[in-house]
C-alpha positions in Angstrom: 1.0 -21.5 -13.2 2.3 -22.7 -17.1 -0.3 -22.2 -19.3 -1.0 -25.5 -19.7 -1.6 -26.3 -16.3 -4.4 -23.0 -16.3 -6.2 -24.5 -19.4 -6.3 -27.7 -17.3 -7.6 -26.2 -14.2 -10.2 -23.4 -16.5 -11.7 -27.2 -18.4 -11.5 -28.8 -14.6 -14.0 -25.8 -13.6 -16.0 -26.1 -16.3 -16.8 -29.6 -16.4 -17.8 -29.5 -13.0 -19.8 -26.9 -12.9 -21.7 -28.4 -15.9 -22.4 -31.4 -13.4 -23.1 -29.1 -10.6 -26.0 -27.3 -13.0 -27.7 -30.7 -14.7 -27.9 -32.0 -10.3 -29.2 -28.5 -9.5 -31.9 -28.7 -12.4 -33.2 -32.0 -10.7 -33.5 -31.1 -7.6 -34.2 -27.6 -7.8 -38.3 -25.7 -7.7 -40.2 -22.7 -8.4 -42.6 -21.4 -5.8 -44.6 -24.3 -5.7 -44.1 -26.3 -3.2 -42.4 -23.6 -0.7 -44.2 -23.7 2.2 -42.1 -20.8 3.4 -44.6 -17.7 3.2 -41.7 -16.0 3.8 -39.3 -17.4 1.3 -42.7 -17.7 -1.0 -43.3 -14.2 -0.9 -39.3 -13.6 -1.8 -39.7 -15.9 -5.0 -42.9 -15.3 -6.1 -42.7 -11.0 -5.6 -39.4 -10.2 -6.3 -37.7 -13.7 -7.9 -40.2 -14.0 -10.4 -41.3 -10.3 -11.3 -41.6 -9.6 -14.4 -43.1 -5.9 -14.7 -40.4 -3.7 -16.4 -38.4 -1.3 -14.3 -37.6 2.6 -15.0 -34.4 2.1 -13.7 -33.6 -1.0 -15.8 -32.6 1.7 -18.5 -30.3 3.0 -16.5 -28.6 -0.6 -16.0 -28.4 -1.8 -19.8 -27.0 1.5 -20.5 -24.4 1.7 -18.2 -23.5 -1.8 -19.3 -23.7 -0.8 -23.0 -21.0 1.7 -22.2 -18.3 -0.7 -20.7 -19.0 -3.3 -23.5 -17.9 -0.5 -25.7 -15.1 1.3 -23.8 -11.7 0.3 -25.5 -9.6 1.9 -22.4 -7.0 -0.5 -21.2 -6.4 -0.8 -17.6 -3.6 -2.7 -15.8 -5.0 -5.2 -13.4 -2.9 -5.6 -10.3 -5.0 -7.7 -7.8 -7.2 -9.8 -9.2 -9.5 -12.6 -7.2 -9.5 -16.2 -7.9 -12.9 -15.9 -9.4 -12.2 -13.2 -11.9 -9.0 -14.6 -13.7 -10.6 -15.2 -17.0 -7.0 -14.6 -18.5 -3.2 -14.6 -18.0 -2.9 -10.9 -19.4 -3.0 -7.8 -16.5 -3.4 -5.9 -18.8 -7.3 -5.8 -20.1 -9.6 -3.5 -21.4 -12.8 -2.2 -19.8 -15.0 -4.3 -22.6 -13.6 -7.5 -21.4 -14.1 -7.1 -17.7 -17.5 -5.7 -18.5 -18.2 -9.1 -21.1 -16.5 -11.8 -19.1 -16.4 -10.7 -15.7 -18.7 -7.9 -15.1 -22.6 -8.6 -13.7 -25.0 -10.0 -16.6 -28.2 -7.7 -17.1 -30.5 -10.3 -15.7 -28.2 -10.7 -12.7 -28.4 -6.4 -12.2 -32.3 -6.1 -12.8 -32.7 -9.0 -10.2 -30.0 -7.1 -7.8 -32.4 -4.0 -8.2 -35.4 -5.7 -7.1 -34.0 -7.1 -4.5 -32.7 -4.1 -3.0 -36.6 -2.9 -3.8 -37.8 -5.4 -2.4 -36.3 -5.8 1.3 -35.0 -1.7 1.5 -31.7 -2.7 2.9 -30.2 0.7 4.8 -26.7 -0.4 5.3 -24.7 -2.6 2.6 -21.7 -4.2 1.9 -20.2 -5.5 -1.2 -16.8 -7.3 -1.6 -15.5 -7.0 -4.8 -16.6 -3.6 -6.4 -15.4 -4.3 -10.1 -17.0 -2.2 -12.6 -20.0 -1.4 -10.6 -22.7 -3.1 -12.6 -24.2 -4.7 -8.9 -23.3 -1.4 -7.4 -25.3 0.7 -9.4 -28.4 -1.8 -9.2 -28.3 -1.9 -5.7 -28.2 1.7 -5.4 -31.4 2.2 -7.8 -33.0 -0.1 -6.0 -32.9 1.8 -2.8 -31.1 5.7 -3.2 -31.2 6.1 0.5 -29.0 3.2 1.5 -25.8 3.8 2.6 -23.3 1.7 0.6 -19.6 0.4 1.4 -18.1 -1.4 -1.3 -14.3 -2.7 -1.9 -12.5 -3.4 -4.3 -8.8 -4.9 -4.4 -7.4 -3.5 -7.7 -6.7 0.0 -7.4 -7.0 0.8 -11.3 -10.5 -0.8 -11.1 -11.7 1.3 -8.0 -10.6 4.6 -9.3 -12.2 3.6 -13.1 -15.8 2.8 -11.2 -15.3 5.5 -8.2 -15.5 8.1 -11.3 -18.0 6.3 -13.4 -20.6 5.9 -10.7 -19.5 9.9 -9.7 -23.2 10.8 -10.2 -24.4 8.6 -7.3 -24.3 9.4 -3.8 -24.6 7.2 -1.0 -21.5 5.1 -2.5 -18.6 4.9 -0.1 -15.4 3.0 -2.2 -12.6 1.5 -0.4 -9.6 0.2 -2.1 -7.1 -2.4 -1.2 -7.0 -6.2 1.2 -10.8 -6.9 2.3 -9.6 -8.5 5.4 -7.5 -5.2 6.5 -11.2 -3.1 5.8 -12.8 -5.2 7.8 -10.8 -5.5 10.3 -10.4 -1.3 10.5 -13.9 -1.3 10.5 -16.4 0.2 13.3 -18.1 -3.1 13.4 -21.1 -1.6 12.4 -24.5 -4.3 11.4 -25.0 -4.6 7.8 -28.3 -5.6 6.3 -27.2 -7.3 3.1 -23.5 -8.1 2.4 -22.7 -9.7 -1.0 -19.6 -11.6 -1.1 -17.6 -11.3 -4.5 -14.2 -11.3 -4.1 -12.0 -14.0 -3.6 -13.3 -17.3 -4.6 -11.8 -19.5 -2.5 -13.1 -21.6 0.3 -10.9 -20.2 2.9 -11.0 -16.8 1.8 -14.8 -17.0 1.5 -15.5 -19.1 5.1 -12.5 -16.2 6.7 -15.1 -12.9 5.5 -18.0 -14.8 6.5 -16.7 -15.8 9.9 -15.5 -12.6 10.2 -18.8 -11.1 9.1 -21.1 -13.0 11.5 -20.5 -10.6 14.3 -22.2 -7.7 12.2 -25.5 -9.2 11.4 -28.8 -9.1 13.3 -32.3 -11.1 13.0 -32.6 -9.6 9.1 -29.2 -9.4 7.8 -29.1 -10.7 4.4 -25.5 -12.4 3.2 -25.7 -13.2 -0.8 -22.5 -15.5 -2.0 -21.4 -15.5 -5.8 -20.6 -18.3 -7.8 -20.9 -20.9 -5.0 -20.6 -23.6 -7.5 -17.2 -22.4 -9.0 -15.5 -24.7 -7.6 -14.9 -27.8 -5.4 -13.6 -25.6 -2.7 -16.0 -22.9 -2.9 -18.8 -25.8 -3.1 -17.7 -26.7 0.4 -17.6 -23.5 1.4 -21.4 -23.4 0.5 -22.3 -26.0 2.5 -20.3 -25.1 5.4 -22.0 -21.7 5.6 -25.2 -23.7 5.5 -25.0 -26.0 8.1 -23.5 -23.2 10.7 -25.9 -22.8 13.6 -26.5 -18.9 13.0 -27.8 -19.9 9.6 -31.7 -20.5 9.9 -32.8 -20.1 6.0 -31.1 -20.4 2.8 -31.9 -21.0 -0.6 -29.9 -21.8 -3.6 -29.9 -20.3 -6.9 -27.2 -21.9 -8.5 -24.8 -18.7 -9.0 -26.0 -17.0 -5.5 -26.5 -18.9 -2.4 -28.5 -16.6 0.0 -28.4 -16.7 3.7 -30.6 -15.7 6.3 -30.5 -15.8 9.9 -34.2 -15.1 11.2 -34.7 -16.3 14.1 -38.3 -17.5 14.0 -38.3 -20.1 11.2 -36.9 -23.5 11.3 -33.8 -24.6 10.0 -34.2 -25.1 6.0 -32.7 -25.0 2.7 -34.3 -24.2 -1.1 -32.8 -24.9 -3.9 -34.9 -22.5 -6.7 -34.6 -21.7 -10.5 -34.4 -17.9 -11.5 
């Protein structure tokens, strides 16, 4: 792609996601009106809490360290939703300011994990860790699997999260992991790799398999794109999909059995 032709597409993606946000802000809710106690109890206990956190120390300092690490790392496998720049060549401050997990994003990612205890979990696109970590404080038992294509990346987080146990890092295609994989049910998966609709409808198909009544599947940046817009509502309307609320830069899916079909669209 000339460089041209990527400015093009980069001010294509913006504008619409500027469009996407101003129809999201009109037809999106707090708590009120949710008549959910389920989903409710989700926004208004974890969503919405605003008691400060031990552990969010521990997140804003981690991230305080990338945004200052000068290393240069060569970048050999990047996905389509984390190519803020032609260059391969980047250093750890720039994936941590442009691409790395925003400190609101990591103290809600901690409370979630709080919130539902998931035991077994599985992220697709590892990066620097800053979700990684977050989930981990927000549950130190849970046993966690997460992948990340670039091998200079992997081996950069692998050793700065050292200090964490539970944290099992793969390296390499997330189609071959999964498909060498035992199979095993996951309680929360967050997809974060590939931002494409065919990529992202491909893991979640292949996904589906692994869940059970309380699986949890989280989607980033559903409105990067057209394509990963459609995705979004593909994944909504599939018949294992009971719940599902929108967040503007996570869809969340749930697959509970005993509530009606239904869809949320919700500020955080």
């Amino acid at each position: 792609m000339t460089t041209d032709n990527r400015q093009q597409t980069t001010k294509h993606q913006t504008l619409y996601q500027q469009k996407q946000y101003i129809k999201f802000l009109s037809k999106s809710s707090n708590q009120h009106g949710v008549h959910s106690p389920f989903v409710y109890n989700l926004i208004t206990k974890c969503f919405y809490d605003t008691k400060k956190k031990p552990a969010y120390t521990a997140l804003k300092s981690y991230r305080q360290q990338l945004l200052k690490n000068k290393q240069e790392i060569n970048i050999t496998d990047l996905g389509e939703g984390s190519k803020k720049t032609k260059s391969n060549q980047r250093r750890i401050a720039e994936i941590a300011k442009t691409s790395g997990t925003p400190l609101k994003r990591s103290k809600l990612w901690f409370r979630l994990v709080q919130y539902f205890k998931p035991q077994n979990i599985l992220e697709l696109g590892t990066s620097l860790g800053l979700a990684t970590q977050a989930m981990h404080l927000g549950n130190p038992k849970a046993e966690i699997t997460t992948i990340e294509g670039c091998p200079n990346i992997s081996a950069f987080t692998q050793k700065s999260l050292s200090a964490y146990k539970n944290i099992n890092f793969l390296t390499g295609d997330f189609f071959q992991h999964l498909k060498n994989g035992d199979h095993q049910s996951w309680d929360l998966v967050f997809f974060d790799g590939n931002h494409t609709k065919e990529a992202t409808l491909s893991y979640f198909e292949t996904l589906l398999p692994t869940t059970h009544n309380d699986s949890i599947f989280i989607f980033d940046d559903i409105y990067w794109s057209e394509g990963m817009t459609e995705a979004w509502e593909t994944i909504k309307n599939h018949p294992d999909v009971t719940v599902t609320i929108d967040t503007f830069f996570w869809g969340f899916v749930f697959f509970r059995k005993e509530q009606g079909k239904e869809h949320f669209t919700v500020r955080v």
